[in-house]
Structure formats: C-alpha cells, structure tokens
PLY file of the C-alpha trace (Angstrom):
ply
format ascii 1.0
element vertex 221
property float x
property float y
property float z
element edge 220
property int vertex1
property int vertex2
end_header
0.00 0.00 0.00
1.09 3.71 -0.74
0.40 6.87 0.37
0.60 10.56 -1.25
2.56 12.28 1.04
3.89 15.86 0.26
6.78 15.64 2.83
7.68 14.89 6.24
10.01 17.15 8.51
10.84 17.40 11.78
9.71 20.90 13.01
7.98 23.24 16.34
4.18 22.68 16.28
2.82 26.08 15.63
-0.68 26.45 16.61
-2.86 25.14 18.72
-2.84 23.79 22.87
0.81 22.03 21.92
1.88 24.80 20.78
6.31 24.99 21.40
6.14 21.47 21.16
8.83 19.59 18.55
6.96 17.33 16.48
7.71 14.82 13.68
5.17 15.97 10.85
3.51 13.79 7.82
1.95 16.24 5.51
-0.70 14.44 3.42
-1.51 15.57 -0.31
-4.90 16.15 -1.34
-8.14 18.26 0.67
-11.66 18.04 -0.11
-12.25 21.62 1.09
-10.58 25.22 -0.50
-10.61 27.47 2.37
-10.13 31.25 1.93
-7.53 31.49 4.06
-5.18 28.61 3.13
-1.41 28.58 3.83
-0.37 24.86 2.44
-1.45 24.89 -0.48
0.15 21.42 -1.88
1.23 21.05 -5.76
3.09 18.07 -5.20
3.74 14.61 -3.44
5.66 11.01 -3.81
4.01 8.32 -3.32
5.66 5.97 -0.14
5.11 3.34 1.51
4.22 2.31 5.01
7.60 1.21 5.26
9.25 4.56 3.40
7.34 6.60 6.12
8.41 4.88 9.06
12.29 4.98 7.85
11.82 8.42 7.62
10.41 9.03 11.08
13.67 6.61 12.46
15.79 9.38 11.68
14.59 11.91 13.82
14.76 11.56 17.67
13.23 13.91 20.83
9.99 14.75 19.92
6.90 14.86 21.63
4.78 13.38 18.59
3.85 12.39 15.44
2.06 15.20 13.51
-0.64 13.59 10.82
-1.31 16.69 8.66
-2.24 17.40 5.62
-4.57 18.68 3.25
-7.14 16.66 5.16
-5.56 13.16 5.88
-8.48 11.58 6.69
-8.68 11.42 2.96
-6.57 8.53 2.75
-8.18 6.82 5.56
-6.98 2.71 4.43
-3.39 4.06 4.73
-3.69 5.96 7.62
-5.01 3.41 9.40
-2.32 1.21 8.50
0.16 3.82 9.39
-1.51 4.61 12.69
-1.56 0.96 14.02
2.54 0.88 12.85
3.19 3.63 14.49
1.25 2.73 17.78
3.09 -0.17 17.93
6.10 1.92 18.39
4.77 3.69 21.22
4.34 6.76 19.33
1.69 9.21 20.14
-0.29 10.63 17.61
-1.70 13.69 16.95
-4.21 14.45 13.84
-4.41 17.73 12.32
-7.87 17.89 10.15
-10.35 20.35 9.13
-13.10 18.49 10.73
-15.68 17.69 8.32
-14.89 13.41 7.65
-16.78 12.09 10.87
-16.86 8.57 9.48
-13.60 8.30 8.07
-12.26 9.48 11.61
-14.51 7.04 13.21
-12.14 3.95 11.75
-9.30 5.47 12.82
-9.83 6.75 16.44
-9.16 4.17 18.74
-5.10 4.91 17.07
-5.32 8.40 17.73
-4.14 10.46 20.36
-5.25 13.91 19.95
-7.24 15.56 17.62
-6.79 18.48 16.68
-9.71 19.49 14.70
-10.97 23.20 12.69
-14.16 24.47 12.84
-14.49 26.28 9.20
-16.16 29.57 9.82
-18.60 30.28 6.75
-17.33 34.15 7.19
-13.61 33.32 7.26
-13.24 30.20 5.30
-15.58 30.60 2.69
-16.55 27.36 2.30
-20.12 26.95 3.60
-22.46 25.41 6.22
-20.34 23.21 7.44
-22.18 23.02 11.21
-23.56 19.81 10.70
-20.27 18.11 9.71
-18.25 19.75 13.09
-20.88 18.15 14.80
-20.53 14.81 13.61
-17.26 14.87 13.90
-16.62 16.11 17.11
-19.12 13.49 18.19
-16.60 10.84 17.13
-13.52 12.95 18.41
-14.61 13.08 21.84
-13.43 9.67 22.63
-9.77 11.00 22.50
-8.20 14.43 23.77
-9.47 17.09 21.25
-9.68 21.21 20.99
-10.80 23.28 18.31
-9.27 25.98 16.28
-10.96 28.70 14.24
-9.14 30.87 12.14
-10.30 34.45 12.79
-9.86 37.49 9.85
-11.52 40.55 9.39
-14.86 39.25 7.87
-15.36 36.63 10.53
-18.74 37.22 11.92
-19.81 37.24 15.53
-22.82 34.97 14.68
-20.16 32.52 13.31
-18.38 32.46 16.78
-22.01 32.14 18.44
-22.48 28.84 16.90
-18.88 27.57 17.66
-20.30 28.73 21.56
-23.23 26.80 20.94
-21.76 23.76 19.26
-18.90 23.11 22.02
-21.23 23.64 24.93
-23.56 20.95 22.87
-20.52 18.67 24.17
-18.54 19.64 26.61
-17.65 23.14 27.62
-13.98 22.35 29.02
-12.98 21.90 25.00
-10.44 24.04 24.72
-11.25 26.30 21.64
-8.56 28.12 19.78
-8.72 31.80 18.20
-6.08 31.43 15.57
-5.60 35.12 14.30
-5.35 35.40 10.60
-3.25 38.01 10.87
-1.96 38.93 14.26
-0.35 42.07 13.25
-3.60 43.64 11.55
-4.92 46.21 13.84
-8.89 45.26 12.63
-8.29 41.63 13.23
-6.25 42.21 16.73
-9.16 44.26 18.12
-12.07 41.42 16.52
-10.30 38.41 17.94
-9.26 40.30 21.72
-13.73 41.04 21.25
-14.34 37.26 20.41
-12.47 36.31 23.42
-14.55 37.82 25.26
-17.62 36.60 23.91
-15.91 32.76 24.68
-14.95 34.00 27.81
-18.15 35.31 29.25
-19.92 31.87 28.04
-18.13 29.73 30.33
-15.48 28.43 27.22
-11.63 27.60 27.94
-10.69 30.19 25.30
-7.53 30.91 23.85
-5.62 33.39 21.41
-3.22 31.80 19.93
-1.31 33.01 16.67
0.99 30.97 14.39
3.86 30.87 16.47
6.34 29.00 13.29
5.48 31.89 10.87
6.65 34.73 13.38
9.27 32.52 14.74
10.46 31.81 11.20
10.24 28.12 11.70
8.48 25.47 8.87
0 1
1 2
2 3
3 4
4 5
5 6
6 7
7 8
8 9
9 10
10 11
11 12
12 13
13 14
14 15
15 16
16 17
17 18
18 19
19 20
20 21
21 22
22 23
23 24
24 25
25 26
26 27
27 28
28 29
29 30
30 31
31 32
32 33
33 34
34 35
35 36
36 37
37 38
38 39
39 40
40 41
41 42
42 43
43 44
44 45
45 46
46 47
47 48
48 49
49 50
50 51
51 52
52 53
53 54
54 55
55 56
56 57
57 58
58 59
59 60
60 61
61 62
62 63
63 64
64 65
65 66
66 67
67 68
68 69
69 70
70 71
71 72
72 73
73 74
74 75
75 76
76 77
77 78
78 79
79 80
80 81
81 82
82 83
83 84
84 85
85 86
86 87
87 88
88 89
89 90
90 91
91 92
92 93
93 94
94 95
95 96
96 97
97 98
98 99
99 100
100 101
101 102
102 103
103 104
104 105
105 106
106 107
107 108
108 109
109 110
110 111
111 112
112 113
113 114
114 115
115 116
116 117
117 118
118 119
119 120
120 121
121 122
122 123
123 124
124 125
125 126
126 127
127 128
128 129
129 130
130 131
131 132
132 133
133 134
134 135
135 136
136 137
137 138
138 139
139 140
140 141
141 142
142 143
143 144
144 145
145 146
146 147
147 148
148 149
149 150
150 151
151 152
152 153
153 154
154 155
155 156
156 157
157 158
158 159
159 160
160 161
161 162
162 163
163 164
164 165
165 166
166 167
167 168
168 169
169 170
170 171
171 172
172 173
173 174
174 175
175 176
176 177
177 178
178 179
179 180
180 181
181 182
182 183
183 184
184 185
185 186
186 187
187 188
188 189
189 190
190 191
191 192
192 193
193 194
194 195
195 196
196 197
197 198
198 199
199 200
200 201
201 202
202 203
203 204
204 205
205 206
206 207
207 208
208 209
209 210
210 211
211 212
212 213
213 214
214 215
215 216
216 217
217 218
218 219
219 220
C-alpha cells in the first residue's frame, strides 16, 4: 500500500494547545475543502510506503509526537489506518491535524489516535459553507480521545459565526479548549475582533484561547 505524502520534517508545532512542542510531521496531499484562508497549499507529493514513512520518522529523535497533517488526511483513511496501528506499535503518540468535516472516516481510525486536533471552518472566514452539521458529527466521534478546536479568525469573521462555535462546544462539553487562531496577528482590525471574540468565549463559560501561528513569526516550517 502507498500513500501521497507531500513531505515529512521534523519541526515546532505552531498552533494550537501544543503549541512549542517539537513534532515529527507527515503532511498528506490532497483536501476536499478550499478554504479562503489557506497557507499549504500542496502542488506536489511522492508516493511511499508504510515502510518509506516509518524509515523516515527513524531518523529523527526527541519529539513529543507524530504530527498527521495534511490537506485533510483523513482522505486517505486505508493508509492511515495502517500507518496509525505501525506507528502505535512503536509507542508513538499521535496527533491528527484535520479540518473536521470526515466524521466517518475518523470514526475507523480513532481508537489509534491520540489527539485531535480538529478546525471548525467559519462560513465568514473560510468561505466554504455550512459546514455546522459536519463539526458536529465529527466532534461526536472525536470526543473519545483528547481534542480542541481551532478557528481561524480574519476581518470578515462574523460574531454569529463564533455564536455557533459557543453553541456547538457547549452541545458537548464546555472544558474543550477552543482556539482563536488570528489570521493576521499584526492587523490592527483583526487584533481588536479576535481580543472582542475572546470575550464573547470568555463570558460563556469556554476555555478560550488566542493563539497566533507561532512558526510563521518565529520563522520556523
């Protein structure tokens, strides 16, 4: 079996609760959504196998985990799974980056995962629709492992948008840490929208978090 994988790297994990944490990531090609806001764009890949992966991973050492990234991995879901049991067998943990929207594809691959790390697409920053339905599913079937959300806030997100994030975490568990990923941190429009935001989190009872792309500023991959 092969996989279409873009590259893997050893690197600081950016965003997110693990943020400062060194990571071993596995970028795989291919996403079924075209957000807005998109930073890894991916024109290319090699195909490898199980075996080509892990070799790869044996040559890097002290890192916290194993960073399944993509595009949206869960797109590949017979090789991941494969992967995923290899990998646990080796004691490694793993942690799934994904946009959130492949509920059942996630649900045959969960009992390997660690922690998800999942997106909620906002229809006012992403551009990509109603996807509410499809976060809910999903974080249905993520719940059974550690998981926290990240949203990715610009200047046209819309305070209705983060209203249903509110709604949709509290649905399942308030404590789920949710992440306000600045588009960009610098912008004095988006600074002031995502500092209001918080507050919006904050006063409905949600563990809520700014937290910008610390690899971009930090001028790591």
């Amino acid at each position: 079996m092969a996989g279409k994988i873009s590259e893997i790297f050893y690197s600081v994990q950016g965003e997110g609760v693990y943020q400062g944490e060194y990571q071993v990531f596995i970028r795989f090609f291919e996403c079924n959504l075209d957000c807005s806001f998109c930073d890894t764009k991916i024109g290319e890949y090699q195909e490898m196998s199980i075996t080509d992966v892990l070799e790869e991973i044996r040559t890097y050492s002290n890192y916290h985990s194993i960073s399944i990234t993509g595009g949206e991995p869960l797109l590949q879901i017979e090789f991941l799974k494969e992967l995923c049991d290899c990998l646990r067998s080796e004691n490694e943990t793993i942690y799934l980056e994904t946009n959130g929207t492949l509920a059942e594809a996630l649900s045959e691959v969960i009992d390997a995962i660690d922690i998800v790390a999942m997106d909620f697409k906002l229809p006012s920053s992403a551009h990509t629709g109603d996807l509410w339905d499809r976060h809910r599913q999903f974080l249905k079937v993520a719940l059974e492992k550690e998981v926290f959300v990240k949203a990715v806030i610009g200047k046209s997100t819309l305070v209705e948008d983060i209203q249903k994030s509110i709604n949709l975490i509290k649905e399942f568990d308030i404590k789920i840490p949710f992440i306000l990923q600045p588009q960009n941190p610098f912008e004095i429009e988006v600074k002031s929208r995502v500092n209001f935001f918080k507050g919006i989190c904050r006063d409905a009872g949600l563990d809520v978090r700014i937290v910008p792309q610390m690899h971009k500023q930090k001028g790591f991959k």
